[in-house]
C-alpha positions as CSV (number, residue, x, y, z in Angstrom):
1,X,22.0,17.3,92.9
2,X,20.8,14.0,94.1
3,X,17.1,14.8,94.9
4,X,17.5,15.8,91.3
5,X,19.0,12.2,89.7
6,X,16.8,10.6,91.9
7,X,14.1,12.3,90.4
8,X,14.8,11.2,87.0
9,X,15.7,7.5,87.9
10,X,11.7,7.7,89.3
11,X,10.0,9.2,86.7
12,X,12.2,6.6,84.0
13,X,11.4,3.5,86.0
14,X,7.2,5.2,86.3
15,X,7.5,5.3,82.5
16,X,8.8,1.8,82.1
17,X,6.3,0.2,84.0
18,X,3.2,2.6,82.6
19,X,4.3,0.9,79.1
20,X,4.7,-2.5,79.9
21,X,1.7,-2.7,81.8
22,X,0.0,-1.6,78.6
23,X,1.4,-4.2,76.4
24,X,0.6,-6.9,78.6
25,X,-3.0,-5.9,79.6
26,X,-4.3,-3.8,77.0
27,X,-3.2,-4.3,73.6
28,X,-4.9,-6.9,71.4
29,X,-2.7,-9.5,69.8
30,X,-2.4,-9.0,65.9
31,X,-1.7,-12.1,63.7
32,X,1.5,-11.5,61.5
33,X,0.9,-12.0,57.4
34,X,2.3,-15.8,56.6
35,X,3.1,-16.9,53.3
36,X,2.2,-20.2,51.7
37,X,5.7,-20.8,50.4
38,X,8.8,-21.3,52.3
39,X,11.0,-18.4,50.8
40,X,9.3,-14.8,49.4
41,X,9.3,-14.8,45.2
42,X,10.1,-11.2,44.1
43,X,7.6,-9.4,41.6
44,X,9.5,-7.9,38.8
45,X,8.5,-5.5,35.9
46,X,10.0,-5.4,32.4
47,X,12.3,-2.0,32.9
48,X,14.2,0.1,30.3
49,X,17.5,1.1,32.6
50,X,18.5,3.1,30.0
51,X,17.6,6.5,29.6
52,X,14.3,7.6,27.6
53,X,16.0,10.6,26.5
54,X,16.2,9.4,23.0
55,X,17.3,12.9,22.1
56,X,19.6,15.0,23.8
57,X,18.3,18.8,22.7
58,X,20.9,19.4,20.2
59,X,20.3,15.7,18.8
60,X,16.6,16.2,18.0
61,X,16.0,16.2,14.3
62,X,16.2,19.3,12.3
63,X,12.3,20.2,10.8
64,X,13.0,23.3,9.4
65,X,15.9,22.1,6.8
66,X,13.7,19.5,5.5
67,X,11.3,21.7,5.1
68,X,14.0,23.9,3.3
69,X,14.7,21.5,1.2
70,X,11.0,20.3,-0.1
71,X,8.7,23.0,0.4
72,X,9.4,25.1,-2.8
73,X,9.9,21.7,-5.1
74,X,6.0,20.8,-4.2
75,X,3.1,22.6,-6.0
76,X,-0.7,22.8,-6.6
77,X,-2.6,21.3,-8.8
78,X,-5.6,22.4,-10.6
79,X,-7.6,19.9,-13.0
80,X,-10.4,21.6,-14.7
81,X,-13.0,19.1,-16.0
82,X,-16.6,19.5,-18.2
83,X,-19.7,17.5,-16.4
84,X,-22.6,17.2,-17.9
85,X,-25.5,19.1,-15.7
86,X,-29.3,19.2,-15.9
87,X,-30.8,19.5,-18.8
88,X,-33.3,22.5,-19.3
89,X,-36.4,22.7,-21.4
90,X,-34.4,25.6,-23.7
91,X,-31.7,22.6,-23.7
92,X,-34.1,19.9,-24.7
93,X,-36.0,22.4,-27.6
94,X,-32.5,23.5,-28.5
95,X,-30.9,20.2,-28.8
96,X,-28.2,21.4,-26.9
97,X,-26.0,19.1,-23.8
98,X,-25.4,21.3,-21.4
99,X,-21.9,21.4,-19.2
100,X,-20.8,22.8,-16.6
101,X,-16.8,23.3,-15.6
102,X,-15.8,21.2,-12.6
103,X,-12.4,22.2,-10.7
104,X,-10.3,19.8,-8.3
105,X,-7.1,20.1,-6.7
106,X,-4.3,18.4,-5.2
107,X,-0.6,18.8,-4.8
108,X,2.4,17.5,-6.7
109,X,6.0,17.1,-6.7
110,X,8.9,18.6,-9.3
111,X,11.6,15.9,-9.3
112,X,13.5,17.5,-12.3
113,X,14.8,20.7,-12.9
114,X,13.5,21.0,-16.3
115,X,9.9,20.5,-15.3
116,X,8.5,16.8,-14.6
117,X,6.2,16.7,-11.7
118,X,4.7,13.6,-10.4
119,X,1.5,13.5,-8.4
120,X,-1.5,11.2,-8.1
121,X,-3.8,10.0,-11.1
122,X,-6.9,9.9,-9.2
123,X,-5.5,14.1,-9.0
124,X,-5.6,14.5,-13.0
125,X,-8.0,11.6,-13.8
126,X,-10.5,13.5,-16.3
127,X,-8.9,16.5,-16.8
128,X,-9.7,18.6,-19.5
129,X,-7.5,21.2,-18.1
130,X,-4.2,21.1,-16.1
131,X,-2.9,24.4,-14.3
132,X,0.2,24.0,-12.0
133,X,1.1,26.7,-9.3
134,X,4.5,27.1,-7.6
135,X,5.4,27.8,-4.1
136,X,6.2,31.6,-5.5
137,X,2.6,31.7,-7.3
138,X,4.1,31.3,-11.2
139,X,1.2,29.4,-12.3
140,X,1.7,27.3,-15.9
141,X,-0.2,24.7,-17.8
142,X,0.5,21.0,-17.9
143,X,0.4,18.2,-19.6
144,X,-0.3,14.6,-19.1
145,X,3.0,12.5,-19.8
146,X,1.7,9.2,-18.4
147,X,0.1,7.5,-16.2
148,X,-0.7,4.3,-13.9
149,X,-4.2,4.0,-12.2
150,X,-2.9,0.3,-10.3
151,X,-0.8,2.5,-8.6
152,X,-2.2,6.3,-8.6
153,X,0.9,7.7,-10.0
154,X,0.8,10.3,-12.6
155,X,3.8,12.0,-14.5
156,X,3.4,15.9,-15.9
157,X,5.0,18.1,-17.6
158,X,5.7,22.3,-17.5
159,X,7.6,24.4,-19.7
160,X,9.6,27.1,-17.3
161,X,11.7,29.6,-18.3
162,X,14.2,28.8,-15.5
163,X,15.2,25.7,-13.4
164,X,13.1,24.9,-11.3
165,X,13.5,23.1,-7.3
166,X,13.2,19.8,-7.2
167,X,13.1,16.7,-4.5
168,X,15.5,14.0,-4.8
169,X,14.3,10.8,-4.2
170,X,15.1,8.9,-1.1
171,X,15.0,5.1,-0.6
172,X,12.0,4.3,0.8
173,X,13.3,0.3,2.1
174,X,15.4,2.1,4.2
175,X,12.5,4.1,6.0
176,X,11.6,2.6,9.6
177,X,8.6,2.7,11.7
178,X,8.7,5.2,14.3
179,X,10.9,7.4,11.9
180,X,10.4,10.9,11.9
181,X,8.4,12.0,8.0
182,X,7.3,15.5,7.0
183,X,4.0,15.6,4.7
184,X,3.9,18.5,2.4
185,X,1.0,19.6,0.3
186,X,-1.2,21.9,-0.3
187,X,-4.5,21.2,1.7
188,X,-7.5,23.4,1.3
189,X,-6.3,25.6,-1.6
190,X,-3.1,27.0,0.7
191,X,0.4,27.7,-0.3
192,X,2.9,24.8,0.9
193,X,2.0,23.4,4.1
194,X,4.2,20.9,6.1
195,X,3.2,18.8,8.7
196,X,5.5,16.1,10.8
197,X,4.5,13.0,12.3
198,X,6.4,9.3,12.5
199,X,5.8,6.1,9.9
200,X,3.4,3.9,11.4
201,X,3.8,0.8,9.5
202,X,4.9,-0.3,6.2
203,X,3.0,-2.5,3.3
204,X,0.1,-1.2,4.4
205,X,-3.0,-2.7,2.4
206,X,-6.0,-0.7,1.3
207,X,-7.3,-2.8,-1.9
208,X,-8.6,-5.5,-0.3
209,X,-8.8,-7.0,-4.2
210,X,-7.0,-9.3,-6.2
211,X,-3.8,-6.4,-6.9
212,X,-2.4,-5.7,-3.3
213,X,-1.2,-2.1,-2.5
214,X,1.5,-1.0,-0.6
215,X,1.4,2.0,1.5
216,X,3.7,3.7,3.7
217,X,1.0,4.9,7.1
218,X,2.2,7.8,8.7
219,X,0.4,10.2,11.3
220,X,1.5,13.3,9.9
221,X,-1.5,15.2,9.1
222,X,-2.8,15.0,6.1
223,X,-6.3,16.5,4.0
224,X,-8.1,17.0,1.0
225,X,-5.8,18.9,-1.1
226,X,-2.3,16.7,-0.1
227,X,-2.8,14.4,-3.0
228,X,0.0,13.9,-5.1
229,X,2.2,15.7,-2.5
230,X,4.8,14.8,-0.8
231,X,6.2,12.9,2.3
232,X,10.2,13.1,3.1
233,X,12.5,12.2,5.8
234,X,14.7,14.4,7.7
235,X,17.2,14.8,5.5
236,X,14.2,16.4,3.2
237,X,14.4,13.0,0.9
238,X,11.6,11.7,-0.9
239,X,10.5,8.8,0.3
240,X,6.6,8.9,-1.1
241,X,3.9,10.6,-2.7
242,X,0.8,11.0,-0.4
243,X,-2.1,9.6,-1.6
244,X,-5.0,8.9,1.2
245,X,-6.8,8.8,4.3
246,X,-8.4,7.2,6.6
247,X,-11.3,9.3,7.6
248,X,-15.1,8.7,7.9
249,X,-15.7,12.6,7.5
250,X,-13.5,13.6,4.4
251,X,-10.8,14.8,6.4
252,X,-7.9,13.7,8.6
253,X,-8.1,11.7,11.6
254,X,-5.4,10.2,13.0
255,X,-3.5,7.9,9.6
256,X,-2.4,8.7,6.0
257,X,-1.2,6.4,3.6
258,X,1.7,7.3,1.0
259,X,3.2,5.2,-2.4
260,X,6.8,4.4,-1.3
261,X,8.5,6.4,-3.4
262,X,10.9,3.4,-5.0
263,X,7.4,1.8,-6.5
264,X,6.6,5.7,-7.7
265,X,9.9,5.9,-9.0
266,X,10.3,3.0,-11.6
267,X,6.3,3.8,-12.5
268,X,7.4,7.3,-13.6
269,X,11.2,6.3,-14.9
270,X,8.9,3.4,-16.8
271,X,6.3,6.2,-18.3
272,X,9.5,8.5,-19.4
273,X,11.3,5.2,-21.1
274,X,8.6,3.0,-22.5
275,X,5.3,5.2,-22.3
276,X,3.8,2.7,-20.0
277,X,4.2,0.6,-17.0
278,X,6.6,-2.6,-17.0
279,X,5.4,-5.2,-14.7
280,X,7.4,-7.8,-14.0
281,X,5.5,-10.7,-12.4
282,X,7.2,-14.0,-10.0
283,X,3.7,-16.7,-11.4
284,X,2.9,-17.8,-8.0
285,X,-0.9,-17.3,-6.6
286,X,-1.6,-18.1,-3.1
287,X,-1.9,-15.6,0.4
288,X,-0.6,-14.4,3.5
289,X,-0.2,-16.6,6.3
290,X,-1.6,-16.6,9.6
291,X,-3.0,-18.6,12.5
292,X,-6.1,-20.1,11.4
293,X,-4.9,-20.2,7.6
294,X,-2.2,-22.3,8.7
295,X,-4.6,-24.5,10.7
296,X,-6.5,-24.8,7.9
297,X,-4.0,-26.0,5.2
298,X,-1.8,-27.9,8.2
299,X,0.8,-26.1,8.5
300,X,2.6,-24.9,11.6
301,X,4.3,-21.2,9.8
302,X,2.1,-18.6,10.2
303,X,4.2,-15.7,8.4
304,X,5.2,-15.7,4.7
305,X,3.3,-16.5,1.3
306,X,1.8,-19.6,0.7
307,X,1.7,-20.8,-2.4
308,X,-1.3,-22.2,-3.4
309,X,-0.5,-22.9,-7.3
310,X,2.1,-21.7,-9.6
311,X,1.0,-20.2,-13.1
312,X,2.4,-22.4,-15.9
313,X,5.6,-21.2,-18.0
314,X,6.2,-18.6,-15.3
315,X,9.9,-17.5,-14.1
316,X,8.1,-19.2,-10.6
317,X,7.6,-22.4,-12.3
318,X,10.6,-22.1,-14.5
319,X,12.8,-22.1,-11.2
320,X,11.6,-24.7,-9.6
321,X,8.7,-23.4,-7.2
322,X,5.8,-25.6,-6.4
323,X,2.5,-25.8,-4.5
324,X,3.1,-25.6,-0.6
325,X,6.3,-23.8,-0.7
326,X,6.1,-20.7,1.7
327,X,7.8,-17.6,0.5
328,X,10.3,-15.8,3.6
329,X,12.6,-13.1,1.8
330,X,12.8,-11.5,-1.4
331,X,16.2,-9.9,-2.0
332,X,16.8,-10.1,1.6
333,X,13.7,-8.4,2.5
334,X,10.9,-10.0,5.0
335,X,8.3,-11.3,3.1
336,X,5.4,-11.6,6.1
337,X,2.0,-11.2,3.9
338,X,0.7,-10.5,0.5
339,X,1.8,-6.6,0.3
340,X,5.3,-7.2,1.2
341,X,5.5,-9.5,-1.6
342,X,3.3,-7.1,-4.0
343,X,5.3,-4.0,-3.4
344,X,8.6,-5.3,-3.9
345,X,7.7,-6.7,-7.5
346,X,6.5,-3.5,-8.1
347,X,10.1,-2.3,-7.7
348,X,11.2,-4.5,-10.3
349,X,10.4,-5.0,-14.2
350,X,10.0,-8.2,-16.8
351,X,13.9,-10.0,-16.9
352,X,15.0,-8.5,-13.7
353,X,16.0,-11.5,-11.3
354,X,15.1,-11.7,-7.9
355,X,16.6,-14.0,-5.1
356,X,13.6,-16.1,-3.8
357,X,14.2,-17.6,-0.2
358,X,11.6,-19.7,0.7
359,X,10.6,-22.9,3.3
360,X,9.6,-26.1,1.9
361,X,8.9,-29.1,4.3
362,X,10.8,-26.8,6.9
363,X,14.3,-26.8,5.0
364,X,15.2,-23.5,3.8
365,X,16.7,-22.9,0.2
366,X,17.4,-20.1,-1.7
367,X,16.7,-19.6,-5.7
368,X,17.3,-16.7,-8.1
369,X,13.7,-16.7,-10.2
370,X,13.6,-14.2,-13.4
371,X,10.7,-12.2,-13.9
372,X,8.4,-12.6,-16.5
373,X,5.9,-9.8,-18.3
374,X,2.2,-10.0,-17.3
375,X,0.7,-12.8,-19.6
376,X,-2.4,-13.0,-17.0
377,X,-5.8,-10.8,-16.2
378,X,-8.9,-11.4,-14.6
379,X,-12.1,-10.9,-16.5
380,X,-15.0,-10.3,-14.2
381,X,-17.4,-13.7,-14.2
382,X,-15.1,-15.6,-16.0
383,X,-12.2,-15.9,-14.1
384,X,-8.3,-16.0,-14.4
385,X,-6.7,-15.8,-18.0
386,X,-3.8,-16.1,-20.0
387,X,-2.0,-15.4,-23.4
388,X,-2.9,-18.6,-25.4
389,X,0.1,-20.3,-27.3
390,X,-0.3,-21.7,-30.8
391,X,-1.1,-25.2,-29.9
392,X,-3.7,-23.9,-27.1
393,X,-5.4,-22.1,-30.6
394,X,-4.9,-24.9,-32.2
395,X,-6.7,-27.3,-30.0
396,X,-9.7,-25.2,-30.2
397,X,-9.5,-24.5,-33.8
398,X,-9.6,-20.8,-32.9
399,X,-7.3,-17.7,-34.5
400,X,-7.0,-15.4,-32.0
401,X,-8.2,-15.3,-27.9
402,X,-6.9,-16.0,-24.7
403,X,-6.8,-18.9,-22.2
404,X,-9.2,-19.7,-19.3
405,X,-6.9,-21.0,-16.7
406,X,-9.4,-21.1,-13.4
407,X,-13.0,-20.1,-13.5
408,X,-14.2,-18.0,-10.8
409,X,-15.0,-19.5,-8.3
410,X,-18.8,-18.4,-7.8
411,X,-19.7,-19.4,-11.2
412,X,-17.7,-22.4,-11.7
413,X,-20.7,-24.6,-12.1
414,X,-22.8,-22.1,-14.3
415,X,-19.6,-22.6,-16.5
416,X,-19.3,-26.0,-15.9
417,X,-22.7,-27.2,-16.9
418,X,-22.6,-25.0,-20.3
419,X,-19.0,-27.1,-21.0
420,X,-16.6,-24.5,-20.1
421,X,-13.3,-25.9,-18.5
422,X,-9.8,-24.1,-18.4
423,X,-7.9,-24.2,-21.3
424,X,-11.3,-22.9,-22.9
425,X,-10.8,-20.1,-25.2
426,X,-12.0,-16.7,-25.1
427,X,-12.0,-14.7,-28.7
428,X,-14.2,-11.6,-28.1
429,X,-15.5,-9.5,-25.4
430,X,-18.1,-6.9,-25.9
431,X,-17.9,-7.4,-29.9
432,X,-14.2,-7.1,-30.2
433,X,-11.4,-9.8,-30.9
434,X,-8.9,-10.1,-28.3
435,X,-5.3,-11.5,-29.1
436,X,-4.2,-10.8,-25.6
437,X,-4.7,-10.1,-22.3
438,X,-3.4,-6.7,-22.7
439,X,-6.5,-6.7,-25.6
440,X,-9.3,-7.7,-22.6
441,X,-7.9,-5.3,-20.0
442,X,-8.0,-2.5,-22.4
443,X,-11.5,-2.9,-23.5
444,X,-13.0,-3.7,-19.7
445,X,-11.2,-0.6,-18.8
446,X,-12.6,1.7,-21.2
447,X,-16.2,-0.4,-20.8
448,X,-19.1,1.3,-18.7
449,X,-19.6,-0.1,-15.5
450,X,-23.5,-0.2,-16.7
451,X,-22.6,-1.8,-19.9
452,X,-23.8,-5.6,-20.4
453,X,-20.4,-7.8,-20.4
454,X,-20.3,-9.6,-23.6
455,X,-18.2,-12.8,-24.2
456,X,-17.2,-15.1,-27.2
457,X,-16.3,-18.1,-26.4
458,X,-14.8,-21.0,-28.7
459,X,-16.0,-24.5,-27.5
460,X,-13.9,-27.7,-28.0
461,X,-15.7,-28.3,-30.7
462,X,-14.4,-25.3,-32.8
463,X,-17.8,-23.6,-32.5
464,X,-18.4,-20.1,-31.2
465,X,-21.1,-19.4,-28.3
466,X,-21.9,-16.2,-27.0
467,X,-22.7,-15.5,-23.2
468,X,-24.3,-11.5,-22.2
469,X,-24.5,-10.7,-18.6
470,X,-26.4,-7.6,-17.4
């Protein structure tokens, strides 16, 4: 037993020296890591602690009763139109114009039992012939109500023998990005087709003109053949009435744009009461705000509306808005650029009032402004005009026209050196009188694009002078 302890104590004390021999002879010195400061500074990361399990399973949103609910009120749409084709030498000898049928198709939505649909105009535009299936293949022939090519709405009409399903209309101010939408439509000539995806932004602008849209952008899939349908939220609501994409090859790509369906609402609701779209207009011109447009004007705000000028015996000027004054809220909704603004008016109609809360010099006031009708169009070279009063007739010794009120811009000094100012009267375009501007957006709207632009003009002196422009 003690050979055997002192065996152990031997071989413990062998082992103690074998390692400390080694540390002082044989391994090389390594510098420790020194910091320039006198205490560590701890790295941190932004971090959600709470759990990304938005959803528990039984908490994820229902598809398949919104589906329920909008599939059968959404249907196809078949516009038949005549095109003229090439002409043959039997044509020519015959004195014949040959045609040829043309067929397009799109989707639409029944939002009354009795039989309206809505859908897209750019979906009926030139129809000679309007055939309307239903999700059980009753096919039936419609008819044009009314409609609104600003904002691609159409309303139609088919007699059924029986009630038909229809989609109740949701709010579509209430819809928030990353929200759950369905698309439904009828891509490619199929039955009802639904597809889901989230809203990807609001007041989304495609124009890029003087009249700003205001799309909802989703990601749900959508193709040739949606148009007109449409996009609802969970609860099967709609909230908008699918109109494009955003494709370089014709077909979907990743983002589809949709009229919210309050703005598709009063369009339609303004076709059934009045026949045609009420427009209700604030009389402020000016643009969104951002960095280097608020460098430029010397401002530090770089959200809201700027207004640049305020249109003369407007509800805008009426109440007491001027030049400079940045626009934040309409109604309590976030005006940050051109579309929000846009599509909110679009909501509302001539003598509705609107609560206007805007910054001026950095104080913040609130004012209720009342809307007034349209009394403004732009004609193309000219510029900006507006319904001329009696004394503005008078003044040119002119019975009927409208007034210039800003020249465009590029040709301001062609117009200028030929004596035309604002407040310059315009009586005739292409041949006809005008008396409003109702008068000049009819007639440019049913002009050619190839047709020479005609204008009548009555000069300070009383005299008339006529300008063509090919």
């Amino acid at each position: 037993m003690k050979k055997f302890a002192t065996l152990v104590l031997v071989s413990a004390l062998g082992g103690i020296l074998t390692l400390g021999s080694y540390k002082l002879f044989l391994e090389k010195e390594t510098p420790a890591p020194v910091s320039n400061t006198e205490s560590p500074t701890a790295t941190f990361l932004p971090t959600n602690n709470a759990s990304n399990a938005l959803y528990k399973a039984y908490e994820t949103p229902d598809f398949t009763k919104a589906a329920e609910n909008s599939i059968h009120s959404v249907v196809h749409v078949k516009n038949t139109s005549m095109r003229s084709r090439q002409m043959t030498i039997q044509d020519f000898f015959s004195g014949r114009n040959p045609q040829q049928a043309q067929v397009g198709t799109g989707s639409g939505v029944i939002i009354t039992p009795d039989g309206y649909i809505i859908t897209n105009n750019h979906v009926i535009n030139n129809s000679q012939e309007l055939t309307v299936t239903l999700n059980d293949n009753k096919t039936y022939d419609a008819k044009i109500i009314g409609s609104d090519a600003k904002t691609d709405i159409a309303l139609l009409k088919i007699e059924a023998d029986e009630e038909l399903p229809y989609a109740a209309f949701g709010d579509s101010d209430q819809a928030k990005i990353g929200e759950w939408v369905l698309a439904v439509g009828n891509p490619f000539n199929l039955t009802s087709t639904v597809t889901a995806g989230i809203i990807s932004a609001k007041s989304r602008d495609l124009s890029g003109g003087t009249y700003s849209q205001s799309f909802i952008q989703t990601d749900a899939a959508v193709n040739p053949g949606n148009s007109g349908g449409a996009l609802v939220n969970t609860h099967g609501e709609l909230i908008g009435i699918n109109t494009a994409i955003s494709s370089q090859t014709g077909s979907y790509i990743g983002y589809s744009f949709a009229v919210p369906s309050n703005i598709a609402r009063k369009v339609i609701e303004d076709i059934m009461e009045y026949g045609n779209v009420q427009n209700g207009i604030l009389g402020v011109m000016g643009g969104s705000l951002n960095s280097k447009t608020a460098e430029t004007i010397g401002i530090e705000d770089t959200q809201g509306f700027y207004i640049d000028s305020v249109v003369e015996d407007s509800g805008a000027e009426k109440a007491g808005l001027k030049k400079g004054d940045i626009i934040k809220e309409i109604d309590n909704v976030k005006i940050s650029k051109f579309s929000d603004l846009s599509g909110h008016l679009s909501t509302k109609r001539p003598d509705d009032t609107v609560q206007v809360t805007f910054s001026r010099n950095g104080d913040i006031k609130t004012i209720p402004v009342k809307l007034a009708r349209n009394e403004t169009t732009i004609i193309p070279l000219v510029g900006q005009v507006k319904n001329a009063k009696k004394e503005d007739l008078k003044k040119y010794k002119a019975s009927n026209g409208v007034k210039i009120l800003e020249l465009n811009e590029k040709y301001a000094d062609y117009w200028r050196n030929n004596g035309v100012k604002p407040g310059t009267i315009i009586s005739a375009i292409n041949d006809t009188k005008i008396n409003s501007v109702d008068d000049a957006k009819n007639i440019l709207d049913n002009s050619s694009p190839n047709e020479p632009l005609r204008i009548e003009i009555i000069n300070e002196h009383g005299e008339k002078e006529r300008y063509n422009f090919r």
